[in-house]
N, C-alpha and C positions, 0 to 999 in steps of 0.2 A: 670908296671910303668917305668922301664928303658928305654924298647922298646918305650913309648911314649914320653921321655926325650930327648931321642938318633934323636928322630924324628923330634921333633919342631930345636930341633940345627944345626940339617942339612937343615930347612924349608930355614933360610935367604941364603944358597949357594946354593938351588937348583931355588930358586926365581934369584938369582944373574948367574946362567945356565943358565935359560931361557932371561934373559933380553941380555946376549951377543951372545944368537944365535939367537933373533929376528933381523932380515934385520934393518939396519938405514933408516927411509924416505931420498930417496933424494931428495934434495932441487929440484926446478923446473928448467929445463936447462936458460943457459942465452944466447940472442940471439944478432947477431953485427947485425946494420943495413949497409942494403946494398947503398951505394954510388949513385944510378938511383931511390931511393925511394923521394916523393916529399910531401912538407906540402906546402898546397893553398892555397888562400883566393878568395871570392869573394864579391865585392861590387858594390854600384851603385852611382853615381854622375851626378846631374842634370838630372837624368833618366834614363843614360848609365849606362848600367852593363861592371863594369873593372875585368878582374884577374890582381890575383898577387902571387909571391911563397916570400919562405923565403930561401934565397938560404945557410945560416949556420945555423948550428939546427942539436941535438944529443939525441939520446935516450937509458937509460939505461932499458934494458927490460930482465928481468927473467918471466919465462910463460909456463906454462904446464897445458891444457886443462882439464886433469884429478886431476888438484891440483889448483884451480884459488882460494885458501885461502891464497896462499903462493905464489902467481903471484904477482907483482910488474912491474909500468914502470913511469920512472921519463921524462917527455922530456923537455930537457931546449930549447927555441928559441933564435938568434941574435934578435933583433926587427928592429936594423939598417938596416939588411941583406934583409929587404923587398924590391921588384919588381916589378914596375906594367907595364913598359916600357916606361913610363911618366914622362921626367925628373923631370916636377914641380913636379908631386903627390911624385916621388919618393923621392925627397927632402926635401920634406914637414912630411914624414912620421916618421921620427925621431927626428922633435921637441917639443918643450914643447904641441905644439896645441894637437899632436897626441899622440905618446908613448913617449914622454920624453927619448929618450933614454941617452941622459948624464946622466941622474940620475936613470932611469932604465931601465940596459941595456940589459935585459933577462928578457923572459916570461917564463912560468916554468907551467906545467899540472903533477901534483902528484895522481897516481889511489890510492884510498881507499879500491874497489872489483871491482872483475869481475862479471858479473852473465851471465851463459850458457842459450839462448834462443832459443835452440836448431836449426839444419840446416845449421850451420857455422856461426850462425848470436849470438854476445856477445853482452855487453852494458860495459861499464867500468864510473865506482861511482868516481870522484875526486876531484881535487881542480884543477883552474886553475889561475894564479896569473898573472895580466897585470900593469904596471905602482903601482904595490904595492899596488892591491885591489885583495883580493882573495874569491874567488865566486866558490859554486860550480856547478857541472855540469856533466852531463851523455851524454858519446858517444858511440850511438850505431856502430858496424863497424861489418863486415863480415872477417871470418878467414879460409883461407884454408893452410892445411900444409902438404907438401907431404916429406918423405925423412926429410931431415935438411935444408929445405927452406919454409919459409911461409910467405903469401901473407896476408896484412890483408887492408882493404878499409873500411874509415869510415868518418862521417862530420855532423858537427853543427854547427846549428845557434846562433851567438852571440848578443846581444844589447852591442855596445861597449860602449855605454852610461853608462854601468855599472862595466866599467872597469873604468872610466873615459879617454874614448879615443876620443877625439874633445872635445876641448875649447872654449872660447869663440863662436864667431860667427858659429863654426862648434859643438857648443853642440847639436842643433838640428838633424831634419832631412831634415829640408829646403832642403839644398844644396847634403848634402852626407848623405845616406841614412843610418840609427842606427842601419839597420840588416847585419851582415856580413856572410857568411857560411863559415867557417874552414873546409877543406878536406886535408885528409891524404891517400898518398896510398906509404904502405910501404912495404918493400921488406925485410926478415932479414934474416940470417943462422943462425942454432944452434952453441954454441959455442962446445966445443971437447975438 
């Protein structure tokens, strides 16, 4: 009876042993983006296909391949910061017609999950928020990581129509076409 007294008393510090010699998870590395990485857009007006980039835009990214439960990436856009080399369009892109950018001055993509589709190739579950409508949406992209650099390349197609992005006369697709494709090709380091 002693010996099984003496046994259960010692049960909660050998339980409390083992719990401070198991390894702690660590958290998933967080990556800086590298300065030559680019977020695109593509459109069409009047039937011509234009690009355009967004030349300010930042991404907080935690992400480990083998942990994408606990991977995170928040990216905020400028919206004013858009380029298409057209000064009318360019000008035109940050008023009320288009993104509003007085009133909303950043676009904002928050991932939910990753899911592994094996081959290098992810999909990322989020929300992406324009003009203060938040919708979600899946971007498949391809990930290669070698060392503490990784390459990741991915793009979707938008109906900005469901952002509310064109107004009035530009609600249609008469003139400028409703489908946009968003492309990203990003460049980061592991942070250390």
């Amino acid at each position: 009876m002693r010996t099984r007294i003496k046994l259960l008393a010692l049960a909660p510090l050998a339980a409390l042993g083992l719990t401070l010699a198991a390894p702690a998870s660590a958290a998933p590395a967080a990556w800086s983006v590298d300065p030559a990485s680019k977020l695109a857009f593509q459109g069409a007006m009047n039937g011509q296909g234009f690009n355009g980039t967004f030349k300010r835009w930042s991404a907080q990214i935690v992400f480990d391949p083998k942990d994408l439960a606990a991977s995170k990436a928040v990216v905020t856009v400028n919206v004013a910061s858009a380029s298409t080399g057209d000064a009318d369009r360019d000008q035109a892109i940050p008023t009320d017609d288009w993104f509003a950018a007085s009133k909303f001055a950043q676009a904002a993509f928050v991932t939910r999950d990753f899911r592994d589709l094996g081959g290098g190739k992810y999909v990322a579950d989020g929300d992406l928020t324009i003009r203060g409508v938040k919708q979600p949406v899946t971007l498949p992209f391809t990930l290669a990581i070698s060392g503490d650099t990784a390459r990741m390349n991915g793009a979707i197609v938008l109906n900005r129509t469901a952002f509310g992005v064109g107004q009035g006369q530009w609600k249609t697709g008469e003139v400028v076409d409703t489908k946009v494709t968003v492309s990203v090709a990003l460049i980061a380091h592991r942070a250390h």
